[in-house]
Structure formats: C-alpha cells, structure tokens
N, C-alpha and C positions, 0 to 999 in steps of 0.2 A: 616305639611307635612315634616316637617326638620327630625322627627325621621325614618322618612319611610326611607329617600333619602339617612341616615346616615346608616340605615341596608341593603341597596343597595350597599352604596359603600362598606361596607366592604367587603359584598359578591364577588362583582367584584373584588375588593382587592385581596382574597383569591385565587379566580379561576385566576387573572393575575399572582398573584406568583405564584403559582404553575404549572401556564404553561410556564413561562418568561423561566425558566432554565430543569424544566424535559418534557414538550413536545412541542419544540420549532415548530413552522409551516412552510407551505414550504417557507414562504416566506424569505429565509434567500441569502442574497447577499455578497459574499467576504468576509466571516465570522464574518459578524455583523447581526444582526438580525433586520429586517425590521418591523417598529412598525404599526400593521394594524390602519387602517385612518390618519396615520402621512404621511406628504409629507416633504422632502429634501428641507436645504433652506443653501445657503451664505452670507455673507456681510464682505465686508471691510473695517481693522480696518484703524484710523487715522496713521498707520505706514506698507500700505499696505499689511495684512496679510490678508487672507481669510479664515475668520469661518466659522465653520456652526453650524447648530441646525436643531432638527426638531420639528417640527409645527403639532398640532393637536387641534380637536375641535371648537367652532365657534370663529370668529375673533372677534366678536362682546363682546364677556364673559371678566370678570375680569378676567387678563392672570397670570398664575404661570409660571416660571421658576427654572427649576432644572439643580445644577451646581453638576459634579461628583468629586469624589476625584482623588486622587495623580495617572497620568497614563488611568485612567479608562473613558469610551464613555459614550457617551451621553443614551445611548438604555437600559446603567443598570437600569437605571428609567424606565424598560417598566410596570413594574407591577404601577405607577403611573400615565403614561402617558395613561395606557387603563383605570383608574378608574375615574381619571380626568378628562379628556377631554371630557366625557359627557356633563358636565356643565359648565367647565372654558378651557377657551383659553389656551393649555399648549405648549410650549416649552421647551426640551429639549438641555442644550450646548454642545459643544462639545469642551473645550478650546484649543488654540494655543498648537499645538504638541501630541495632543489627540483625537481620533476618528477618523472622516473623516474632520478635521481640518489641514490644514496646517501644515507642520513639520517648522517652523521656524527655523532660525537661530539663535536666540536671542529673550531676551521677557520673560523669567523665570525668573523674579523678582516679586515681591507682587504687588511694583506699575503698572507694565503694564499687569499683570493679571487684577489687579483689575479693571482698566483704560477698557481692554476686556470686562468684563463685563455691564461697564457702556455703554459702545458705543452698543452693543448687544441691552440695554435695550431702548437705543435712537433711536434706528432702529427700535424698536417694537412700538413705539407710546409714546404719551407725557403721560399717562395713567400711574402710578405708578402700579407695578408689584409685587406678592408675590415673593419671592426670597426663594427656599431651597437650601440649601450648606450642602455637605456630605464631610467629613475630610479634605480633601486640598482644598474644594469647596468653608469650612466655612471661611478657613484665606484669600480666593481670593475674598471670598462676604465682607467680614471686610476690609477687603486691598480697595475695594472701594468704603465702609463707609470713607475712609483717601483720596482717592485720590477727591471723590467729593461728599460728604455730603451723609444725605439718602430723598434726592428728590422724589428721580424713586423708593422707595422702600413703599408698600404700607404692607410690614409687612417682617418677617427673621424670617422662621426655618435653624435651622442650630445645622449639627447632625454629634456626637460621634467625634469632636475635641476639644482640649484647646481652650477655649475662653481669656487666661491670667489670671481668676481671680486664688484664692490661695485656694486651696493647689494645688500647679504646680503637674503636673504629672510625675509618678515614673522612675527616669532616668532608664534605660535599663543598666545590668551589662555589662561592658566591657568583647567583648571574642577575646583569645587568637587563636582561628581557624582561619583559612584562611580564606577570604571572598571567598563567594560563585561566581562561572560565575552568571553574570544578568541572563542568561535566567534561570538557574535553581533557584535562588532566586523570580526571578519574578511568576515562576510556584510556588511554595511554599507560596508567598505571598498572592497570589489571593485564593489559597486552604484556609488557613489561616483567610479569610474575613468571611466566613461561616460555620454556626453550624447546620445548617441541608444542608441534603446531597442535593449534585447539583451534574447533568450526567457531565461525561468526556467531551459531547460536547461544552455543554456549560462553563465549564471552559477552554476547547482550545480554545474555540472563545475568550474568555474576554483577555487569555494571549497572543493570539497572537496579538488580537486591544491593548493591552497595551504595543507592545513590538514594537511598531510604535514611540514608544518615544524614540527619541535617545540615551541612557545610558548617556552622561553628562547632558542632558537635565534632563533627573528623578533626577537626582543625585543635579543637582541647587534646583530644585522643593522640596527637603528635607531639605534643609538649606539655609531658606529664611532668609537675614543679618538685622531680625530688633529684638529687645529683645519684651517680650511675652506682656509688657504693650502696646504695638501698636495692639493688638488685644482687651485688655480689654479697652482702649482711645476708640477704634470705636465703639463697643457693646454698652457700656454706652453712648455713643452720639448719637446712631442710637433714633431719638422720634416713633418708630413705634414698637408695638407689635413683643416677641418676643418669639419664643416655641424653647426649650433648651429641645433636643433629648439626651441621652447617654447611655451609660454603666454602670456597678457601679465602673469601676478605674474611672471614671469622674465626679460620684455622689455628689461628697463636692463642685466641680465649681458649680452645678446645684445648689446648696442648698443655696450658696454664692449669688451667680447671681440671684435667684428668690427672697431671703430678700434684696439685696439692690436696685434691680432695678424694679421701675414699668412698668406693662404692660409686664412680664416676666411670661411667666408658662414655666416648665420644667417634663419630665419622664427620666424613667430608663427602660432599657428594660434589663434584667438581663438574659435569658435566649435566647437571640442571640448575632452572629457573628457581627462583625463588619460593614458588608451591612446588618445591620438591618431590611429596608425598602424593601430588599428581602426576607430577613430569616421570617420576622414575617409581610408581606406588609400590613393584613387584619389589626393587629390593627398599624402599621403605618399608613395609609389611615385614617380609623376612627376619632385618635387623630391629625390628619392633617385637617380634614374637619368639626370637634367638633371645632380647636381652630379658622379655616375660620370663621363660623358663630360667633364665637363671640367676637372676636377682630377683625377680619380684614373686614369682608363684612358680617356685620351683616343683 
C-alpha cells in the first residue's frame, strides 16, 4: 500500500502547492495564512523567549518538524504541512524573531538558534523527530547537532544551503551600488525565492511576516561568526539518515556528502527557485516520504 500512499501524497502535494500561494482560503489572519487542521501553540525557551509553532495531524504519529529559512514563518511549509499531517504528526517552527514568535532582543547566534530548536523538540516528547531545515533552517538544525548531539533527531532533511563540505559556494561579486533600504531588498528578495509565478498576495504577506524581523536582527542572522567546518563537524556527526535537497550552485556538496558519508541520499532540483518545496512541492513531498519509508520509519 506504500505505492498508493506515495501517489496520494504527491497528489496532495501538488494541489497544496498550488493553492498555498495562488488561491489562498478565507482563512487568512494578520497576514499570515491559517493552515487548515493546524492549531497555534507556544512554549518557553530556557531564556524566557516565547515560540511558537504549529501543530497538525495525530499526536500519536512519528512527528516531522520543519524549520524555515532566513526571516521566513513557519506557514511557508503549508503545502507540507497539508500533505503530511495525514499520516505524521507535523509541526511547523516559527524561530525567535520570525513568524508569530517573539521579536527578541538577543538570540541570533547559531548556538541559541540551535539550543531553540532543541528545547522545541523536548517540549514535543522524548520521541526523536524528523527534523527539515530550509537555508538558515539547515545551519540552525546543524548548530544543534553542536550544541547537543543528534538524540532528538530521528533523521535530517536539510535543503538548498552549504553544509561546509568543498567546493564552498561562489562568493557573490562585490557591488559598488548603494545598498538598497531593507524593505525594498527584502521585497526583491522574497520575489527572488521563486521560479514559478506566485500572486502579489501572497508575496505581501511572506514580506510583510518577514519584515517583523528587526533589520539588525536579519542582518546577525546572515553572518553567523563561526567558519563553514562547524557545519560540515555536525552533518558528519549527525548517526541518523540524511536527504541533501539542492540546486545545482550546491550540486558538488551533494555529490561530496553522499560519497563520504553513509546513510546520505541527496537530489537536485534544477528547475526551481530557491523555496523549492513550494515551487515543485508534488515532487518535494514524494522524495520526502520515498526517503521516510526507507531510512527513517521504515
């Protein structure tokens, strides 16, 4: 019955992407979009900060957790969080300074990213947890591979960032233009995530939940002070199954990372944006619940 369940989820896959950003439903709240059968949840971290996440599916299932990138809410997972939580227990995070999480004072370092994470996952149960991290996701799920081993981790996808190995990724030419105002870089940037078209609405809503982050705060969140072997240290120390998502600027890490480390499968998704897992979600979903069955909850 695994193949049926695999041509279900894509299906749902497909029809959550493509409604998640072109026909969003009424249920939309302060311009974040309300994920049907997900309920609102908090908890406090060990440095009184208040997260949140949201919760979807039976409590009872092997739980996934999805961590967003740089700025970005917890709800851009929605085309996962509708395909998933049929079967598994999902939550979506929302980290410190992002979504309906707390704008913090402080906290925008890897370690108490990472440290967030882990206290998140200790609040969900002693039950080790799939863990996805999408670009600022993947070095805050690596950052607490360092800060406290991979206990709580019952597998790691982690998509379209450096993982440290070599060939490092192509620095960015130096430009001589003014730096743009935030908010206008930040509208450009979030355009910039996506290769197939998404309505104007739904890119105001991501820029304006993304523009909740205080400008020093995104600006820490981009030059984390540790050099790139403190990513490749945690990956190769994580003992649990591990699916390496990218692009093809990321392709040679993939190819590195899947000959030396076991229990690694890696794709390319060559023909989307950088939120992959919205641009193309039918085969993210698929190659997400092909590598469930067989490394992680077989």
């Amino acid at each position: 019955m695994r193949w049926l369940w695999t041509i279900t989820l894509l299906l749902v896959g497909l029809l959550a992407g493509l409604a998640a950003p072109g026909a969003p439903s009424a249920q939309t709240v302060l311009g974040a979009t309300t994920i049907p059968g997900a309920t609102s949840h908090f908890f406090t971290t060990s440095d009184d900060v208040q997260l949140h996440y949201f919760e979807a599916g039976p409590r009872t299932a092997h739980t996934i957790v999805f961590v967003p990138g740089w700025t970005m809410p917890a709800w851009i997972w929605r085309p996962q969080i509708v395909a998933f939580s049929r079967v598994y227990h999902v939550v979506a995070f929302d980290p410190r300074g992002q979504g309906e999480s707390e704008v913090a004072p402080n906290g925008y370092d890897p370690e108490r990213r990472g440290r967030d994470i882990n206290e998140l996952l200790a609040h969900l149960g002693p039950t080790p947890a799939l863990v996805v991290g999408w670009s600022l996701g993947v070095l805050d799920t690596l950052a607490d591979v360092h800060v406290a081993g991979d206990a709580r981790f019952a597998g790691l996808v982690l998509v379209d960032n450096s993982v440290g190995e070599e060939p490092p990724p192509t620095p960015r030419k130096p430009s001589h233009a003014r730096p743009l105002p935030h908010e206008v870089f930040m509208r450009a940037f979030i355009r910039s995530m996506f290769r197939t078209p998404q309505t104007p609405a739904y890119l105001d809503r991501l820029t304006a939940t993304a523009l909740r982050t205080p400008e020093p705060a995104a600006h820490a969140l981009l030059n984390y002070p540790v050099p790139r072997t403190y990513w490749r240290e945690a990956v190769y120390a994580a003992r649990v199954p591990v699916l390496y998502v990218v692009r093809p600027g990321l392709s040679g890490q993939a190819g590195n990372l899947q000959r030396n480390r076991p229990d690694t499968e890696t794709a390319v998704f060559a023909d989307a944006g950088h939120a992959l897992f919205v641009d193309d979600a039918a085969r993210f979903n698929a190659l997400m619940q092909d590598f469930i069955y067989r490394h992680v909850w077989p």
